[in-house]
C-alpha positions as CSV (number, residue, x, y, z in Angstrom):
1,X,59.6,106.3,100.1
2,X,62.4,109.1,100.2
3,X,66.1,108.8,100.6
4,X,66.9,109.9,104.1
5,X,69.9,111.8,102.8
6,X,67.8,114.8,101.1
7,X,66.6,115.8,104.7
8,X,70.3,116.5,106.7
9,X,72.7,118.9,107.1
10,X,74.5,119.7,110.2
11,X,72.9,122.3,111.7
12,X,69.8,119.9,111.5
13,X,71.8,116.4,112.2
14,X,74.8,117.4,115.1
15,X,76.6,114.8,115.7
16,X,74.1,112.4,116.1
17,X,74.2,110.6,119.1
18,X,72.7,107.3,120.2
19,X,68.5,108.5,120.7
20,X,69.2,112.2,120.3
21,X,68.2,113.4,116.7
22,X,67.1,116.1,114.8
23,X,65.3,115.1,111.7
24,X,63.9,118.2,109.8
25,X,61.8,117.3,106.5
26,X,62.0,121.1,104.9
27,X,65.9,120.7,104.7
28,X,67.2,119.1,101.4
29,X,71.4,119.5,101.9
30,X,73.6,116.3,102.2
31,X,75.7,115.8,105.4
32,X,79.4,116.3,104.7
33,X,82.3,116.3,107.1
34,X,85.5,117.7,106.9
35,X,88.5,116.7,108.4
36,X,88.2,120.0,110.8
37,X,85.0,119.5,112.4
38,X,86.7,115.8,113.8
39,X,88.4,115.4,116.9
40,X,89.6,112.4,118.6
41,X,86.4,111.7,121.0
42,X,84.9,112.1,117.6
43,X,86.6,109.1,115.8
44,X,86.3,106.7,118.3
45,X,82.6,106.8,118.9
46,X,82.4,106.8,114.8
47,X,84.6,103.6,115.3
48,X,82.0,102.2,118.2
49,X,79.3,102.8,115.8
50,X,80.9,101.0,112.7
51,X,83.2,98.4,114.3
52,X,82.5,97.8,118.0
53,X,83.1,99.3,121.6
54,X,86.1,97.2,121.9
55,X,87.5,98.9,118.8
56,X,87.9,101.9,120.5
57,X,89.7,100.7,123.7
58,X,92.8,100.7,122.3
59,X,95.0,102.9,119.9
60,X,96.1,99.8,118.3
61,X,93.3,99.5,116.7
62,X,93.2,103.1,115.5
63,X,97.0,102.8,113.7
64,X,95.9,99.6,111.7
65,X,92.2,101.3,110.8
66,X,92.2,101.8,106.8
67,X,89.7,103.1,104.5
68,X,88.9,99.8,103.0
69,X,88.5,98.5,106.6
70,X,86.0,101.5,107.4
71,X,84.0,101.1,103.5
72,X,83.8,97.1,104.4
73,X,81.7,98.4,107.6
74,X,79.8,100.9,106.4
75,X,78.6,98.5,103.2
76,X,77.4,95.9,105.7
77,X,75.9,98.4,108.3
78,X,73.6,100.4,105.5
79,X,72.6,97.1,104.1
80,X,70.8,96.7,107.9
81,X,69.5,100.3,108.3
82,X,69.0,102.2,105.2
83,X,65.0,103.7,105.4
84,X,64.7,102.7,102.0
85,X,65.4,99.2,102.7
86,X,63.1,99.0,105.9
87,X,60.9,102.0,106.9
88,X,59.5,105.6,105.4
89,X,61.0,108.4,107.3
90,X,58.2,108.8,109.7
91,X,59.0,105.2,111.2
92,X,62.1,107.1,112.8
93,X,64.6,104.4,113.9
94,X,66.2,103.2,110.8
95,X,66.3,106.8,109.2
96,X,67.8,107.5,112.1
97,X,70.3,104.4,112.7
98,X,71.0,105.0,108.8
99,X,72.3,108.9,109.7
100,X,74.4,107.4,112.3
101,X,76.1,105.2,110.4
102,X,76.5,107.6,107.6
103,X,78.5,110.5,109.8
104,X,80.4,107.7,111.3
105,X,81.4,106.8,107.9
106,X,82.7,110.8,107.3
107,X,84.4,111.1,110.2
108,X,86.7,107.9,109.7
109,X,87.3,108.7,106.3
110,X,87.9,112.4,106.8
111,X,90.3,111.6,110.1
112,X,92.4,108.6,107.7
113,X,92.6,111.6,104.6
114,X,93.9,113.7,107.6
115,X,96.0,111.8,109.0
116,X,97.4,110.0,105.4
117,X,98.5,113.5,104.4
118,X,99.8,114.3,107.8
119,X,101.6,111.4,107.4
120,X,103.3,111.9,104.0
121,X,104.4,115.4,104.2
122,X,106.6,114.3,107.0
123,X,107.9,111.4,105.4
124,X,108.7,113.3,102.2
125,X,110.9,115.7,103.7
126,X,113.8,114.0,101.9
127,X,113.7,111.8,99.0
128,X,112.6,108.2,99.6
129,X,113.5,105.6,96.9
130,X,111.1,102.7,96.1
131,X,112.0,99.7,94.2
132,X,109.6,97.4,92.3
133,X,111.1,94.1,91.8
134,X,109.8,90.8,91.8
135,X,111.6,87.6,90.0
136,X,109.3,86.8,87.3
137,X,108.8,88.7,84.3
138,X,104.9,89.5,83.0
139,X,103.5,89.8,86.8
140,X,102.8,93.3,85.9
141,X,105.6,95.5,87.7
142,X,105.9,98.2,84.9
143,X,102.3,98.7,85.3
144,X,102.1,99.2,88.9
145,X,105.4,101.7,89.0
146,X,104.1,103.6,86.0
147,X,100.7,104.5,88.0
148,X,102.3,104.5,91.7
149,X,104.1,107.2,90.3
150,X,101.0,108.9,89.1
151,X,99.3,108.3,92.2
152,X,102.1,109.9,94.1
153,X,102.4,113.1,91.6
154,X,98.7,113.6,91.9
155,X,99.6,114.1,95.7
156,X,101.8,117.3,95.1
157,X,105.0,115.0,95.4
158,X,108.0,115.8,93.3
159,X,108.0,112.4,91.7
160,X,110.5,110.3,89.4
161,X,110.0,107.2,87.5
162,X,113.1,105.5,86.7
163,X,112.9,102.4,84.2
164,X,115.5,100.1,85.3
165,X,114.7,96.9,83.4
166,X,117.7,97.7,81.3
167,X,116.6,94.7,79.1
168,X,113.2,95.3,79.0
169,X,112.6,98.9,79.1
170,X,108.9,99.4,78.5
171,X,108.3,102.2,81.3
172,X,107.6,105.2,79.4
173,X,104.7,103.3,77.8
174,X,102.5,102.9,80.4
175,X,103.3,106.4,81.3
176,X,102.0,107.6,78.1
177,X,105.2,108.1,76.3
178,X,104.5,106.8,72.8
179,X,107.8,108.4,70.9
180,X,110.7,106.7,71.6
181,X,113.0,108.4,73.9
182,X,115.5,110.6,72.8
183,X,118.2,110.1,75.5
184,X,117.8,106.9,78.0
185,X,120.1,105.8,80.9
186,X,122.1,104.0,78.3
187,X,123.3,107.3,77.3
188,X,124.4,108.2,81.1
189,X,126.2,104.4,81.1
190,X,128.6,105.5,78.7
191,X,128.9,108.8,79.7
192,X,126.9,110.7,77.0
193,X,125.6,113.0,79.9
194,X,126.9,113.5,83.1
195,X,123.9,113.3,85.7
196,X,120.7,111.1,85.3
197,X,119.0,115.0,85.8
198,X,119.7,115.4,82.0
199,X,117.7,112.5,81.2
200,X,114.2,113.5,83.0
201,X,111.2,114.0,81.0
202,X,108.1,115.1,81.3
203,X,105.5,111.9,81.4
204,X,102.1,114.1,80.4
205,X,100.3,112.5,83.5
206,X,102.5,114.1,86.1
207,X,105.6,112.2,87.3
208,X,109.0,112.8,85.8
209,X,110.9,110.0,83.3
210,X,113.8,108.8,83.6
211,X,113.5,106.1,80.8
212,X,115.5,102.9,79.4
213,X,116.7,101.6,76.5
214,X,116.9,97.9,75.7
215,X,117.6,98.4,71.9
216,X,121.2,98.1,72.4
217,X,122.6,94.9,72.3
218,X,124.0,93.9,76.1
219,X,122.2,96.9,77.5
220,X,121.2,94.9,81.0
221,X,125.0,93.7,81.1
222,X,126.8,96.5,82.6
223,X,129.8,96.7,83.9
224,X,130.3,96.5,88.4
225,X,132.1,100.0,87.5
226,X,129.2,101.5,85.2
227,X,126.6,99.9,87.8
228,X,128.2,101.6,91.2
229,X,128.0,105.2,88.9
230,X,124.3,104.4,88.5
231,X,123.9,103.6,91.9
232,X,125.6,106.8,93.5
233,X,123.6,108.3,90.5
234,X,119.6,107.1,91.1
235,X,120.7,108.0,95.0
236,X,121.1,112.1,93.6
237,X,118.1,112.2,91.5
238,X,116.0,115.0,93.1
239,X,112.6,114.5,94.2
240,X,110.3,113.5,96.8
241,X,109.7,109.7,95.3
242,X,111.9,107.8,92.9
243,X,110.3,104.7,92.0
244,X,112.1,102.0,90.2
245,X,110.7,99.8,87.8
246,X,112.9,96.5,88.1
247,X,113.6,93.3,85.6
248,X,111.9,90.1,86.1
249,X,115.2,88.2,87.5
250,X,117.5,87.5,90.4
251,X,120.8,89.0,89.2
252,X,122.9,91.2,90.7
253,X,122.3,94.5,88.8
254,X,118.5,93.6,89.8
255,X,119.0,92.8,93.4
256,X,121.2,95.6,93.9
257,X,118.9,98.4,92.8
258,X,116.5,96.4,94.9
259,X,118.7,96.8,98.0
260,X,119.4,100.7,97.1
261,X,116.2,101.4,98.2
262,X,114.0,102.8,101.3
263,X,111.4,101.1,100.3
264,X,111.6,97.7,98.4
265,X,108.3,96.0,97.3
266,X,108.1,92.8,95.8
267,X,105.1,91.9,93.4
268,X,103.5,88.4,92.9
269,X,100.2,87.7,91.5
270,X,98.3,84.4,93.0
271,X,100.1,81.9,90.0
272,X,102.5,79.4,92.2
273,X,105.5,79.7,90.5
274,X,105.3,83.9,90.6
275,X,104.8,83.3,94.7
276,X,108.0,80.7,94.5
277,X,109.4,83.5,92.5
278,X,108.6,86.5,94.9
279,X,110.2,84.4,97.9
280,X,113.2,83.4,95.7
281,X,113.7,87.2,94.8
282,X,114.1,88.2,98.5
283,X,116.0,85.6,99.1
284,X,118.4,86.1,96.8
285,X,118.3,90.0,97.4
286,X,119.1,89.2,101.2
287,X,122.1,87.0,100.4
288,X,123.3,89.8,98.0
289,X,122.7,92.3,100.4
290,X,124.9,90.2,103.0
291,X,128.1,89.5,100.6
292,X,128.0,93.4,99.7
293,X,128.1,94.3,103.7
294,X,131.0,96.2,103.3
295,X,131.2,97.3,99.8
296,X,131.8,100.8,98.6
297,X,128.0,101.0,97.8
298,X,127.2,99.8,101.3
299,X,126.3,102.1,104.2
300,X,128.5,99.9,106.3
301,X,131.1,100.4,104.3
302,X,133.2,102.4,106.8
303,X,133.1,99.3,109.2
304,X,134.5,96.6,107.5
305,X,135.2,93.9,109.4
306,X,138.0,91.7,107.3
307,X,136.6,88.4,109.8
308,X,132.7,88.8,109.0
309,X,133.0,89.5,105.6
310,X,135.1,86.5,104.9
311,X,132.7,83.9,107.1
312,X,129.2,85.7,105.2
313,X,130.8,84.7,101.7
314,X,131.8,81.4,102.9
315,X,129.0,80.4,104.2
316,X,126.3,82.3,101.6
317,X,128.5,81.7,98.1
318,X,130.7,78.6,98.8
319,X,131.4,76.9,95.2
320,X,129.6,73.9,96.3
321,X,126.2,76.2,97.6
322,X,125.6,77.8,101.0
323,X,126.9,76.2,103.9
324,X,123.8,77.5,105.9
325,X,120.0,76.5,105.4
326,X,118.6,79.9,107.2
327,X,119.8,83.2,108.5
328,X,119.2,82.2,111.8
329,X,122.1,79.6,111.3
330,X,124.6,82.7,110.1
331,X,123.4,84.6,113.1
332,X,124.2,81.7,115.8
333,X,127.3,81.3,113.8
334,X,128.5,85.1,114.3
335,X,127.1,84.8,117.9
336,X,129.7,81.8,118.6
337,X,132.5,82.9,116.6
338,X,132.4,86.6,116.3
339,X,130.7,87.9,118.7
340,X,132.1,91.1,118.7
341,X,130.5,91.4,115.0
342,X,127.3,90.3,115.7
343,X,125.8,94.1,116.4
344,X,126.9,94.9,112.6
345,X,125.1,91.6,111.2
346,X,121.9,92.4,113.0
347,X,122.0,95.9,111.9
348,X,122.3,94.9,108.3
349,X,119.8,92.8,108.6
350,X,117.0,94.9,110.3
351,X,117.7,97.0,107.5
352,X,116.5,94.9,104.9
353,X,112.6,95.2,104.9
354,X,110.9,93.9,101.8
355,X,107.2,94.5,101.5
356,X,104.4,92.2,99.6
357,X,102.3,93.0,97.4
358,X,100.0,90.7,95.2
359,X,98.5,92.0,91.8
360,X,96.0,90.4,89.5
361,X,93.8,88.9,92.2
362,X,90.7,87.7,91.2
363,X,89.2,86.2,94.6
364,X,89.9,87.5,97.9
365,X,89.4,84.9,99.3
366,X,92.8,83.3,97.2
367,X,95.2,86.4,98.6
368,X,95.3,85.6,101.9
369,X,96.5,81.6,102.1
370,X,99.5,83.0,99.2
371,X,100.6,85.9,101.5
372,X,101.0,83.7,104.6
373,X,103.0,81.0,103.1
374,X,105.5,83.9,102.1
375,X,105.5,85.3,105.4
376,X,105.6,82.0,106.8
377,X,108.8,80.6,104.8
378,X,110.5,84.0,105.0
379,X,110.6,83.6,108.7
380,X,111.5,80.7,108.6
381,X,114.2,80.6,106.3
382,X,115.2,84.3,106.1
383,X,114.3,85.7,109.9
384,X,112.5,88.6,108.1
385,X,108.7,89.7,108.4
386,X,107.4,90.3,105.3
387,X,105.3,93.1,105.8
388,X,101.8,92.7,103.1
389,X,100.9,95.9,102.0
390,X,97.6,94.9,100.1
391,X,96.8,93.4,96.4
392,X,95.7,94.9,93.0
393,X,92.6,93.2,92.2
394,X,91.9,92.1,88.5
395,X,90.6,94.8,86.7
396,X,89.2,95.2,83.0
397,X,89.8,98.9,83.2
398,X,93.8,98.5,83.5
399,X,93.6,95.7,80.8
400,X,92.0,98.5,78.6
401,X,94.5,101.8,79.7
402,X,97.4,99.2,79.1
403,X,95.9,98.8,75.4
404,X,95.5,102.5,75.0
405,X,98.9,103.4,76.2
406,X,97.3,105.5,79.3
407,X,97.8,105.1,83.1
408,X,94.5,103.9,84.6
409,X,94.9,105.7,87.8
410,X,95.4,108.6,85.2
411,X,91.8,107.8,83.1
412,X,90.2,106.6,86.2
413,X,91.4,109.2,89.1
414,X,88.9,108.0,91.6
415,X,88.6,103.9,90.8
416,X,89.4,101.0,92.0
417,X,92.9,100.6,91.3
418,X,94.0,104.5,92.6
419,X,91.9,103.5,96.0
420,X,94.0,100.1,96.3
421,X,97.4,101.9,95.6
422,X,96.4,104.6,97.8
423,X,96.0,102.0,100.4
424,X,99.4,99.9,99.6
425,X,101.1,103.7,99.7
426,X,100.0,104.3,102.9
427,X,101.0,100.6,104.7
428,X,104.1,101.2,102.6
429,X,105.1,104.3,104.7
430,X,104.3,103.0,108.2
431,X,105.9,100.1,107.5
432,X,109.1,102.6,107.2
């Protein structure tokens, strides 16, 4: 019995519609689609054939398609209908069901590449800032910065690691960087250089370095001064990307890098006290973001409202602990007493957007009851959706790149864990 793939190519196959085929034995080229030959029509009948005709009724469905979504379909599908699996070529209907479902599968792929890089180039117009954080240490955060960054360099974007775990620098070692550094951000702190651009490096696996230095005694303890340079400074660094690789903790150097960002992801892996973590970290990033309203790092800054700012601390950072249990209460206590501020509150708060994202996961099955009891408290609690951008499943080929000092997305370009980040980095910019 013969693969059906060694007898198509498109001047042979068309598009393959339902009972119209053109099977030609002598022709031995494999069907490939690029992202030119697709049109809408195209993409939805592709989704009829993998998903269902309700898919295609709505563009809903369409904006949330993924390419894990459309490789979950097609696994099942050619399970059903490969030839080789049920009939020789001359039986006709599953050769043919099996070509059907095999340019359905090009088309949606080709159409999400298209419209992924569509996508990015208009969101990297001006640099975007992601922060890592997450509010327990050994969850993996380095590790997912170091190749995010690679990822993102691989994609033609000017791209900038920055190692802010001023304690626990360790960045430039899952980027490859086995020398220690030369010059760090310690050497920016107390003024060695004037702009974080005198620090970048070269990383060997394509994004730039800005690295750390935790050598020096008290180097996470800088001073509110030092830290608002750094700030204005990380907020200059040129490039497409600058992703920020965060310490394991809650304190306010940590949560305010969180909060300089345009994108702020939060990392837990499927261990309860690293999901009671994640929620804490938010929390606590929230709260700081809401007692710094009108600080000189703040956007708001050139509103300050003397009333608002006065009731937020009161009631977030009274000696005695918050006099609120949940945002909600803050809001309906503006609303009553300050109405006039509530627009500024709101604001502030639609502008804090943290994203999930679990790592290590060993069971599928485990991800989704974690993510919704974050989603679930943070609503409750916080009034914020916590928007899940996808996991990082346990994988014994990162285990072996962090042993060897190499990113894995960097010795594996096309595995598993460059398809899941390509999948968390695309969520991660609609979610923008």
């Amino acid at each position: 019995m013969v693969c059906l793939l060694q007898f198509c190519n498109r001047e042979n196959v068309g598009w393959l519609r339902p009972h119209q085929f053109c099977l030609n034995p002598e022709v031995t080229q494999v069907l490939t689609v690029t992202a030119e030959d697709i049109d809408s029509s195209e993409v939805r009948r592709a989704c009829s054939r993998l998903f269902s005709l309700e898919s295609v009724e709505t563009d809903r469905f369409l904006e949330n398609l993924d390419l894990e979504m459309v490789k979950k379909a097609y696994r099942e599908h050619a399970k059903t209908c490969h030839p080789d699996a049920q009939c020789s070529i001359s039986e006709g209907s599953g050769a043919e069901s099996f070509l059907n479902i095999q340019r359905s599968y090009e088309v949606l792929t080709s159409y999400l590449e298209r419209r992924a890089k569509e996508s990015l180039h208009a969101v990297a117009r001006e640099r975007r800032i992601i922060a890592v954080g997450g509010a327990k240490g050994g969850i993996g955060k380095s590790i997912f910065a170091a190749n995010l960054s690679v990822v993102l360099a691989s994609k033609g974007f000017k791209t900038v690691a920055v190692d802010l775990d001023l304690g626990g620098a360790n960045l430039h070692l899952y980027l490859g960087n086995r020398a220690i550094l030369k010059r760090s951000i310690n050497d920016f702190l107390r003024k060695r250089v004037n702009t974080l651009q005198e620090l970048v490096v070269e990383s060997g696996h394509g994004p730039l370095l800005i690295g750390g230095d935790s050598s020096e005694l008290g180097a996470a303890n800088i001073e509110f001064s030092k830290k608002l340079r750094l700030l204005k400074a990380v907020k200059n660094i040129e490039a497409d990307y600058v992703v920020l690789d965060l310490g394991g903790d809650t304190s306010y150097n940590i949560v305010d890098f969180f909060n300089l960002a345009d994108y702020t992801i939060v990392l837990t892996t499927l261990d309860t006290v690293s999901y009671i973590s994640a929620y804490h970290f938010m929390k606590a990033a929230i709260y700081r973001k809401l007692n710094r309203l009108f600080g000189p790092e703040s956007k708001f800054r050139d509103e300050r409202e003397a009333d608002l700012e006065r009731l937020v601390r009161e009631v977030t950072i009274a000696p005695d602990g918050p006099k609120i249990k949940s945002i909600g209460d803050l809001i309906e206590r503006v609303r009553e007493d300050q109405p006039m501020n509530l627009s500024i509150l709101v604001r502030a708060l639609r502008d804090f957007n943290p994203c999930l994202v679990v790592n290590r996961a060993e069971k599928e099955a485990d991800i989704g009851p974690v993510v919704m009891k974050i989603q679930d408290v943070s609503k409750k609690w916080l009034s914020k959706e916590v928007t899940y951008l996808g996991s990082i499943s346990a994988q014994r080929e990162i285990t072996e790149s962090v042993k060897a000092l190499v990113p894995t997305v960097a010795k594996y370009p096309r595995g598993r864990l460059a398809t899941e980040l390509e999948t968390i980095f695309q969520n991660l910019v609609r979610s923008g």
